[in-house]
C-alpha positions in Angstrom: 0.0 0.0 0.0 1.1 3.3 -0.9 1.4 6.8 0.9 -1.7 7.7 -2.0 -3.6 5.0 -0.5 -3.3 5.8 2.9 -4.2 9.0 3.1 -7.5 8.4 1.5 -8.4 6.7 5.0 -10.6 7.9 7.6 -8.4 8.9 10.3 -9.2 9.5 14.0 -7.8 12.2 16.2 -6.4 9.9 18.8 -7.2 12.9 21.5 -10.8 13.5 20.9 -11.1 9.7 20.6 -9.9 9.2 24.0 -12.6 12.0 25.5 -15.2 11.1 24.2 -14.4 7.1 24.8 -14.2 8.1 28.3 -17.4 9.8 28.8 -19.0 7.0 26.7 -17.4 4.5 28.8 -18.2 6.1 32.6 -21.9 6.6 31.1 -22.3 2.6 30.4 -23.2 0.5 33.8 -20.1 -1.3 33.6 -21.0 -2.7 37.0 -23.9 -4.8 35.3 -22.0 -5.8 32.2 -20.0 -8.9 32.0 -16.0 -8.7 32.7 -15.3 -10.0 29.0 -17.6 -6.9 28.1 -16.9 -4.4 30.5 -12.8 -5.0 29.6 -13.4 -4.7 25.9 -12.0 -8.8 25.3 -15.7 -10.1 24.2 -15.1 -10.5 20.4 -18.2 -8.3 20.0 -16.4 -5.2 21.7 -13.0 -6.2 21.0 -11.9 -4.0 18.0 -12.9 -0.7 20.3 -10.6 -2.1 23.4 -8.1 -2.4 20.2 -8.5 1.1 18.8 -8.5 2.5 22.9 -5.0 1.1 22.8 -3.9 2.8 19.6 -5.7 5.9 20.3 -3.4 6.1 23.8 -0.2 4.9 22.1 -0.5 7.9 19.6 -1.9 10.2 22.4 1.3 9.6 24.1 4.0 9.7 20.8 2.0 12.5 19.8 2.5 14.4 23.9 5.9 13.1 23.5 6.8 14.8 20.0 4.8 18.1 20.8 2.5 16.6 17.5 -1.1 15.7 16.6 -1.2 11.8 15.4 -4.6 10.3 14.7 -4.9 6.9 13.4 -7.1 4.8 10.9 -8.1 1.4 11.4 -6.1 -0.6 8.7 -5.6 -4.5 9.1 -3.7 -5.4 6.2 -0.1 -7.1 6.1 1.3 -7.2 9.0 -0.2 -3.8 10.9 -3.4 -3.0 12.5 -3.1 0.6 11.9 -2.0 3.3 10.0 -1.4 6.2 12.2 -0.9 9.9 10.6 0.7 13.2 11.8 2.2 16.2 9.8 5.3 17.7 9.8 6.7 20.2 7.9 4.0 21.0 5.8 4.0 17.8 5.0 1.5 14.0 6.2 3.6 11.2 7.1 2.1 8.0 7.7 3.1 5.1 10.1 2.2 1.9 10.0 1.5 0.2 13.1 1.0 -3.3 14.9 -1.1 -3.0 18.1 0.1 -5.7 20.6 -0.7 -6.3 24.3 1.4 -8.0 27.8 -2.1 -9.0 29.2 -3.2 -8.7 32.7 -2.1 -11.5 35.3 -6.0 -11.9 35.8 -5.6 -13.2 31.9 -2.3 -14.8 31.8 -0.9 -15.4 34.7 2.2 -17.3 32.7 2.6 -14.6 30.2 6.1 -13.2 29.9 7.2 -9.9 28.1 10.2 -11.4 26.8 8.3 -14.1 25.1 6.0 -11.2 23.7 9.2 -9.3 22.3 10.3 -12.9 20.9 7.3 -13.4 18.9 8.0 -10.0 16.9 10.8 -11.8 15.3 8.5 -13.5 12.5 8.4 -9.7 11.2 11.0 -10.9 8.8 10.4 -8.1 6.6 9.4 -5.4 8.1 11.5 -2.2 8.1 8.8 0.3 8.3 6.4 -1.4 10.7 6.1 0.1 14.4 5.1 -2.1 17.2 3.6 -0.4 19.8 3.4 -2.9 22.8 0.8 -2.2 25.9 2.1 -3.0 29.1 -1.4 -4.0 30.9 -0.4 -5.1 34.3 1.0 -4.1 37.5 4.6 -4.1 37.6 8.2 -2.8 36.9 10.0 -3.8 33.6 13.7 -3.8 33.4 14.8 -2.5 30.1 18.4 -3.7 30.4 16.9 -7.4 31.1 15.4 -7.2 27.2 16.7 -9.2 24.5 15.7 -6.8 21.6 18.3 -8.2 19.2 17.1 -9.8 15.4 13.9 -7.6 15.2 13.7 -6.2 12.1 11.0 -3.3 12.6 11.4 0.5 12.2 10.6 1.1 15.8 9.6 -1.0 18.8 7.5 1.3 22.3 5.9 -0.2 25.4 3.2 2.2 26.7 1.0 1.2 29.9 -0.9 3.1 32.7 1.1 4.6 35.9 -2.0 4.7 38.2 -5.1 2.2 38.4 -7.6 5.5 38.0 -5.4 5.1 34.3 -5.1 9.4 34.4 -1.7 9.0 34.1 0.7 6.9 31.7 3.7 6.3 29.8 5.4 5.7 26.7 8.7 4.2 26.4 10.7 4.3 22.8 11.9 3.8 20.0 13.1 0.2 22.3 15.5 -0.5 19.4 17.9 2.7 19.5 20.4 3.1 22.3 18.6 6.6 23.1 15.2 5.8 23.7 13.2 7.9 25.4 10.4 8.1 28.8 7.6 10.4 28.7 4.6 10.7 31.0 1.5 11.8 29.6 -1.7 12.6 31.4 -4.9 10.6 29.5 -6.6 13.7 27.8 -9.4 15.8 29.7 -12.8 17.3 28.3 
């Protein structure tokens, strides 16, 4: 797919999506729904948990570069996304695959190193960013990363800081010796 292509997409500002998910979300009786509905993993549901994620990881790249990136839905090759900012005068797009380090309450056995690992079948890949979303409790020790044979543009972990998920972080590009931590506070009305 071609630059042409993408920009003939519908793209999302990843700021106003977050807003108004949030009001839309605190307005639903989540008490009352089911926890594979109220988390956004029912398969019916599952592509807006998906887009929440992107919508955050651009939020943050977006805080971090002092830019605007909105995103557009896009699951062809090996990307989820196509995300879009301007610079210069000029649109750039980004393609993007969307992964997750699930809760414990999910996986218990999970392990982020095994996550990383599987990023390796990217064989070709050399303008695809992975944007991975650190959902659970924790601390992760960068230096205890093997990163090594990925063959992707960029590699960032993002997760929330706080359990009221006001506050968050995004951690990258993973695969440069200068990568970079920003906190970002999830957008307000």
């Amino acid at each position: 797919m071609s630059a042409r292509e993408w920009s003939q997409l519908k793209y999302l500002n990843s700021e106003q999506f977050l807003i108004g998910f949030r009001k839309m979300y605190n307005e639903w009786p989540v008490e009352k729904l089911p926890r594979d509905l109220a988390s956004l993993r029912h398969r019916d549901v599952r592509h807006m948990g998906e887009a929440r994620r992107c919508a955050l990881f651009c939020y943050g790249v977006g805080q971090l570069l002092g830019i605007k990136v909105s995103f557009a839905e896009y699951e062809k090759s090996d990307y989820d996304y196509i995300t879009a900012y301007v610079h210069n005068g000029s649109t750039n797009f980004v393609p993007v695959q969307m992964k997750e380090f699930v809760p414990v309450s999910i996986n218990p056995a999970a392990e982020l190193q095994s996550e990383i690992n599987k990023l390796r079948k990217y064989c070709d890949s050399s303008d695809l960013v992975v944007a991975i979303h650190l959902n659970r409790t924790g601390y992760v020790r960068l230096s205890e990363l093997d990163f090594s044979n990925l063959r992707l543009k960029e590699l960032w972990f993002f997760g929330a800081r706080t359990d009221s998920q006001d506050e968050w972080v995004v951690i990258g590009n993973l695969l440069k010796r200068d990568a970079v931590w920003h906190d970002f506070r999830y957008p307000q009305s």
